[in-house]
C-alpha positions in Angstrom: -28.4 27.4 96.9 -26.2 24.1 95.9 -24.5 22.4 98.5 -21.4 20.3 98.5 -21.5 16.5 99.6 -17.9 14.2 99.0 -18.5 10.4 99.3 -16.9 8.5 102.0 -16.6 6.0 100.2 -12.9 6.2 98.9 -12.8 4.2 95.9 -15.8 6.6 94.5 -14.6 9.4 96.5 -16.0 12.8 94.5 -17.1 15.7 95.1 -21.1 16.2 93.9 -22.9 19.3 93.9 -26.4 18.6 95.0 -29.5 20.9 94.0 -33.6 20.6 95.3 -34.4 17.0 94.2 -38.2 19.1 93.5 -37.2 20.0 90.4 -38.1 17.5 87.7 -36.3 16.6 85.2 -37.8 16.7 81.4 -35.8 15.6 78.4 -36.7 14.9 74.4 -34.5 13.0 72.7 -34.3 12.7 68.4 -32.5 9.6 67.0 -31.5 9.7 63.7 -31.7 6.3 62.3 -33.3 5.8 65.6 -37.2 5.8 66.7 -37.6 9.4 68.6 -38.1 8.7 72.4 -39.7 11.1 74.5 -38.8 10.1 78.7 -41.5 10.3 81.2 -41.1 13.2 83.2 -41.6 12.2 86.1 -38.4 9.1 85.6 -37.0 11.0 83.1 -33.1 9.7 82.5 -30.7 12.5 81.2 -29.2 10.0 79.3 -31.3 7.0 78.8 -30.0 3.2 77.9 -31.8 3.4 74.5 -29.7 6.6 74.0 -26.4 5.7 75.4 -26.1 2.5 73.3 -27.7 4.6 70.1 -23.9 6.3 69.8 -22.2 2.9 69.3 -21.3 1.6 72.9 -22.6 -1.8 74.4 -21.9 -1.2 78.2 -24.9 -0.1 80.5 -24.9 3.8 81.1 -21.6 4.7 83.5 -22.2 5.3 86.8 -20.4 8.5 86.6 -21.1 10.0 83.2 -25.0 9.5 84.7 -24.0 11.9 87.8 -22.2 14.1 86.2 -25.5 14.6 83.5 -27.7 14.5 85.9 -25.7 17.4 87.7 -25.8 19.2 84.6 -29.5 19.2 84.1 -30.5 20.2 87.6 -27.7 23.3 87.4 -29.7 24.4 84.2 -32.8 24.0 85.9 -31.0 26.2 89.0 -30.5 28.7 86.2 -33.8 28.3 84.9 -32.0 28.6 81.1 -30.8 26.1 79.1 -27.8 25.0 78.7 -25.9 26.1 75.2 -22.8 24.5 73.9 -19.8 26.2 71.5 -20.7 23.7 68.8 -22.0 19.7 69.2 -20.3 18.8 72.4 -18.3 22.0 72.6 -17.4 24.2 75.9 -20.6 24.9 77.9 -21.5 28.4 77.2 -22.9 31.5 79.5 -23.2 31.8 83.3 -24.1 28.5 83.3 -20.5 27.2 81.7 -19.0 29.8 84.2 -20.7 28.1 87.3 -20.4 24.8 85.6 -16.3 25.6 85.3 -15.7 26.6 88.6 -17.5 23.6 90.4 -16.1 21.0 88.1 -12.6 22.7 88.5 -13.2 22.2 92.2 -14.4 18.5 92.0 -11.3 17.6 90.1 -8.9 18.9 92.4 -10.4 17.2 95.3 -10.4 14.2 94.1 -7.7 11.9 95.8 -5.6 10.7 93.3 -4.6 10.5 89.5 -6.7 7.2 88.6 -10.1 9.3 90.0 -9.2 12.3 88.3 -8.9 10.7 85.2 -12.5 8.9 85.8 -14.2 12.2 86.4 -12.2 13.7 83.5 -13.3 11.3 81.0 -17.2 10.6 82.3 -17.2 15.0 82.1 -15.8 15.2 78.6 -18.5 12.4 77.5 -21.5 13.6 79.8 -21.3 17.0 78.0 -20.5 15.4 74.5 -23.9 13.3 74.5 -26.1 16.2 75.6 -24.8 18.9 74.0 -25.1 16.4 70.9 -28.2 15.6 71.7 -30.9 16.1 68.9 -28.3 17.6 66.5 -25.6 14.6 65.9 -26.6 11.4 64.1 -25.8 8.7 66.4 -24.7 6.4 63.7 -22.5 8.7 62.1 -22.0 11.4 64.3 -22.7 14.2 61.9 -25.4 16.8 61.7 -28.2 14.7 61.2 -30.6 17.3 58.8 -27.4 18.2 56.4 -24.8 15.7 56.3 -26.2 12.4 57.6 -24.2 9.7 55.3 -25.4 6.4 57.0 -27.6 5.8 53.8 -24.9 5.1 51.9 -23.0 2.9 54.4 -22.6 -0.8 53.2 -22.1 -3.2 56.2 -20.8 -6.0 56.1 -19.9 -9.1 58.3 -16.2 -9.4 59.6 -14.6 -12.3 59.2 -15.5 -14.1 63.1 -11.1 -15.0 63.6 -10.5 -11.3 64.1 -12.5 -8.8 66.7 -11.2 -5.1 67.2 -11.4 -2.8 70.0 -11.9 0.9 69.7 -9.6 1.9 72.7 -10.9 6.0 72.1 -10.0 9.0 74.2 -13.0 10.7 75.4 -12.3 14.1 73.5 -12.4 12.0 70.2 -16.0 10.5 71.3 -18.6 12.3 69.2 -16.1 14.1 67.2 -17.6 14.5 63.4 -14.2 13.0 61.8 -13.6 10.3 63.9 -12.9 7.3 61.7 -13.1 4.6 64.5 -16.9 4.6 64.6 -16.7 3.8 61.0 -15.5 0.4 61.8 -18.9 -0.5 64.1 -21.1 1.1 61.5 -19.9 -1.5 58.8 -19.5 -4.5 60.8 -21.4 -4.2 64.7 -20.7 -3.4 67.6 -20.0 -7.0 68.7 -17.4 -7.3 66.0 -15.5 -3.9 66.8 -16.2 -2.8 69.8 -15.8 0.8 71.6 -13.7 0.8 75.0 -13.6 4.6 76.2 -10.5 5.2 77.9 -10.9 6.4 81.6 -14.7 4.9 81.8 -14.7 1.8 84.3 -17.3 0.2 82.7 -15.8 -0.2 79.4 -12.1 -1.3 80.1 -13.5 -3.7 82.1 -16.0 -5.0 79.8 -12.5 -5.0 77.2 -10.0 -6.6 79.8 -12.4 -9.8 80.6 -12.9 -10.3 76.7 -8.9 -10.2 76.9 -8.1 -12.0 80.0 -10.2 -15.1 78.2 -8.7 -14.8 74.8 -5.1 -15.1 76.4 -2.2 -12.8 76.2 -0.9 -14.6 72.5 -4.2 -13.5 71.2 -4.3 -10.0 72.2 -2.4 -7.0 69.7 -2.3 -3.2 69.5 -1.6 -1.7 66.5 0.8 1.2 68.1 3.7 2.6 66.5 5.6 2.3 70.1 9.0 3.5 69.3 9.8 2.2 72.6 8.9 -1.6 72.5 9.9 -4.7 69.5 7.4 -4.6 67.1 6.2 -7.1 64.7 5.1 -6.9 61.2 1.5 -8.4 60.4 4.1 -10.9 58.5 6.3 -12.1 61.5 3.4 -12.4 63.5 0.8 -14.0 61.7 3.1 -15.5 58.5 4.3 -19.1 59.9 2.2 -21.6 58.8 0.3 -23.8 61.6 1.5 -26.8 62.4 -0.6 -29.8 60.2 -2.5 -31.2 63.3 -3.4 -27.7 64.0 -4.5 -26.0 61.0 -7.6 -24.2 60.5 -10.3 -26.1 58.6 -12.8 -23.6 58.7 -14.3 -20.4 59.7 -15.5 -21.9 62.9 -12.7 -23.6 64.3 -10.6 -20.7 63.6 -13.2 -18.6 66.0 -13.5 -21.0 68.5 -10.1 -21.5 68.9 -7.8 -18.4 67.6 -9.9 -15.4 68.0 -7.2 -12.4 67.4 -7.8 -9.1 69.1 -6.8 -5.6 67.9 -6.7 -2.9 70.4 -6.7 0.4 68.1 -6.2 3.2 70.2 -8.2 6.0 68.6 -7.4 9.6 70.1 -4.3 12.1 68.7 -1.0 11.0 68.7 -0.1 13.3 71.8 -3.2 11.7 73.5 -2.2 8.5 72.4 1.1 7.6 74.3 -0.7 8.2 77.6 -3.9 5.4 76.6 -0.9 3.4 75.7 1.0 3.3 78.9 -2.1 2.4 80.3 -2.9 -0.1 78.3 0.4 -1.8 79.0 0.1 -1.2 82.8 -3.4 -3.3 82.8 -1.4 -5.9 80.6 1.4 -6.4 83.2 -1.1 -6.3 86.0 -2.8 -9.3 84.1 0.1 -11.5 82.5 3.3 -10.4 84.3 6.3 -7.8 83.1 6.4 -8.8 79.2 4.8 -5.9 77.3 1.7 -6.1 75.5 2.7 -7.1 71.9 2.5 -4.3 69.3 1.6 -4.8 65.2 3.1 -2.7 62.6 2.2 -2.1 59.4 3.5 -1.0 56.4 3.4 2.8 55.7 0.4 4.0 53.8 -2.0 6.9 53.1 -5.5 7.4 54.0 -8.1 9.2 51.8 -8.4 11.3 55.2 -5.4 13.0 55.2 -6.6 15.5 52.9 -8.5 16.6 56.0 -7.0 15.7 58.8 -2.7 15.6 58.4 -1.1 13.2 60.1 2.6 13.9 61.8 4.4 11.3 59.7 3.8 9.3 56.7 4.3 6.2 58.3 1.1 7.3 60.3 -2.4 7.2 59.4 -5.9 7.3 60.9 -7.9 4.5 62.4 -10.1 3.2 60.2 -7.5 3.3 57.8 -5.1 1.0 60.4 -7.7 -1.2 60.5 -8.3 -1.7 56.2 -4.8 -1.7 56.3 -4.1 -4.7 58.8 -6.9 -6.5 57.3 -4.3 -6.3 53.7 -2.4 -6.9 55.0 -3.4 -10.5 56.3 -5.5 -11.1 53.4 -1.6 -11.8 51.7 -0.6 -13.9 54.1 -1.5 -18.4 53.2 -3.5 -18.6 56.5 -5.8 -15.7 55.8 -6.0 -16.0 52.0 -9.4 -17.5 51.5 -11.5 -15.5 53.6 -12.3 -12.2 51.9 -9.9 -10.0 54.3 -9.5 -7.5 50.9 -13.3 -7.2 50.4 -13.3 -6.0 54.3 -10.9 -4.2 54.0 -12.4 -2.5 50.7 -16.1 -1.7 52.8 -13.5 0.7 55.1 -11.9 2.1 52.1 -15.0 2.9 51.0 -16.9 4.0 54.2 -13.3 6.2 54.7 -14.2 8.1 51.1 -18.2 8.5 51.8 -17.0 10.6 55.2 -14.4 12.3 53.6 -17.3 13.8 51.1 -19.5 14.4 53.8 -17.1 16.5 55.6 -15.6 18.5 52.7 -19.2 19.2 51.3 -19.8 20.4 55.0 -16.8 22.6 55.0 -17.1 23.8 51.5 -20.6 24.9 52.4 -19.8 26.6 55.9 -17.5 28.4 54.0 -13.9 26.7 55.6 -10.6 25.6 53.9 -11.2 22.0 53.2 -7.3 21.2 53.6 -5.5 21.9 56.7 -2.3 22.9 58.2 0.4 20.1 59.0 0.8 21.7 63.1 3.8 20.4 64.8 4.6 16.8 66.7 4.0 18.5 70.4 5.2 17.0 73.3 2.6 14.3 74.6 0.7 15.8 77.3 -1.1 14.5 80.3 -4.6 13.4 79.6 -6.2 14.5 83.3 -5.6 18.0 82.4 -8.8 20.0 81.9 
């Protein structure tokens, strides 16, 4: 019989569900593109550091997704059946994603306050994601790894060392097969674009110091924020430095002028809530001035054959991110570093997934077009 235990601590305050610690804990994991671990049984980590940074991140394994696997595995060994999912990462199926319903239902809404409810929110939606994904999902690509597994025909390259982007990406886009923003680590590391999941501790904080040090000036999110002054790649990056200060070379441009792009990668009704977040970190940082925003000109993606975006002047990430690097390569300053050959290597890595997923589709039978749906109303994230 499970039993209920909430922390006392406040700041971690959750609710865990606590089963017979005498029941070990056994798990296989298959990498694609990665050498197949197998976890001593007796130590055995539900989800491993090997395994955790094998799906693009750099941060140590969060605290929380950890728990929230670990209470997963020991409610399937309570069940003595193992856990099935909808589809990679989908809704936990059977008696155990009834059980599993109720008691996370009931964590949530003992938590104390919006900012823990959004923690356990996102750690669930990614604890779930990386084991129902487990063994199935290439964790380079994040497609079916036996039928659709495109990472042979990825061509990485290096990004010029000036420019760094963050993947600022809701957790319900983490894993997902079309996601575009994983794209951009796959072609040029994970030190040069780097995944922040929104809601997880471990990685906004890791993104915030990188930001704090790099100074406010530095620091851009391409976000089409109807709300706030935005600045075309043009006004913001177009003046020429002065003579004393212009950039020589690669090098000094790194040490010195290191510009970072937050890309917020989720839907656009996801998306207004990672933003206001992002700007309430900002003002808690470098005062009341908002955090500036980039816009670019309008354009079209290969991917929105598949996936439709609400507006023209919208498009997916990957796609922001070629874009922006155009965008610059026009611009005197950036004209002799090979922006347009980066920005070619997404292009191109943007038209390799777009195949993969229409051959999938075409071959499951499904429309490889779909509907335009409505602009909804953004909603809040924290819901379940």
């Amino acid at each position: 019989m499970a039993t209920t235990l909430l922390s006392s601590n406040p700041w971690t305050r959750r609710v865990f569900f606590l089963f017979p610690r005498n029941k070990t804990q056994i798990l296989t994991t298959h990498h694609c593109c990665n050498p197949t671990t197998e976890m001593n049984n007796n130590d055995a980590a539900v989800v491993s550091l090997q395994e955790w940074q094998g799906w693009g991140t750099t941060s140590p394994v969060p605290a929380m997704v950890t728990q929230i696997a670990e209470d997963l595995k020991l409610l399937e060994k309570d069940f003595d059946s193992q856990m099935k999912f909808g589809r990679a990462g989908g809704k936990l199926q059977g008696n155990i994603g009834q059980q599993e319903d109720k008691k996370h239902r009931a964590t949530y809404k003992a938590l104390p306050d919006s900012e823990e409810k959004l923690k356990f929110f996102s750690a669930r939606q990614i604890a779930c994601r990386v084991i129902g994904s487990k063994g199935y999902l290439c964790q380079k690509c994040w497609l079916p790894m036996e039928e659709d597994c495109m990472c042979s025909q990825i061509t990485s390259c290096l990004l010029f060392p000036g420019i760094r982007f963050w993947l600022y990406m809701h957790p319900k886009d983490f894993l997902r097969q079309n996601n575009t923003g994983k794209l951009l680590w796959q072609i040029f590391g994970v030190d040069a674009a780097t995944l922040c999941l929104f809601g997880i501790p471990e990685h906004e904080q890791i993104m915030w110091n990188s930001l704090k040090l790099a100074g406010r000036s530095n620091v851009w999110c391409l976000y089409p924020n109807k709300n706030a002054v935005l600045e075309s790649v043009e006004n913001a990056f177009g003046q020429e430095p002065d003579a004393n200060n212009e950039v020589t070379s690669e090098k000094q441009l790194k040490v010195d002028t290191t510009q970072h792009f937050i890309l917020i990668d989720g839907t656009w009704s996801n998306s207004a809530a990672m933003f206001r977040r992002l700007q309430d970190h900002a003002k808690s940082i470098w005062g009341d001035e908002d955090l500036s925003c980039i816009s670019l000109n309008p354009g079209t993606s290969a991917m929105h054959k598949l996936r439709p975006q609400p507006s023209w002047d919208r498009t997916c990430t990957a796609a922001a991110a070629a874009g922006l690097l155009l965008e610059l390569q026009l611009l005197p300053r950036f004209s002799s570093i090979g922006l347009d050959k980066q920005s070619e290597a997404i292009e191109h890595a943007l038209t390799i997934l777009l195949d993969a997923l229409t051959k999938r589709r075409l071959r499951m039978g499904r429309s490889i077009t779909r509907k335009v749906r409505p602009n909804k109303e953004v909603i809040n994230p924290n819901e379940i």
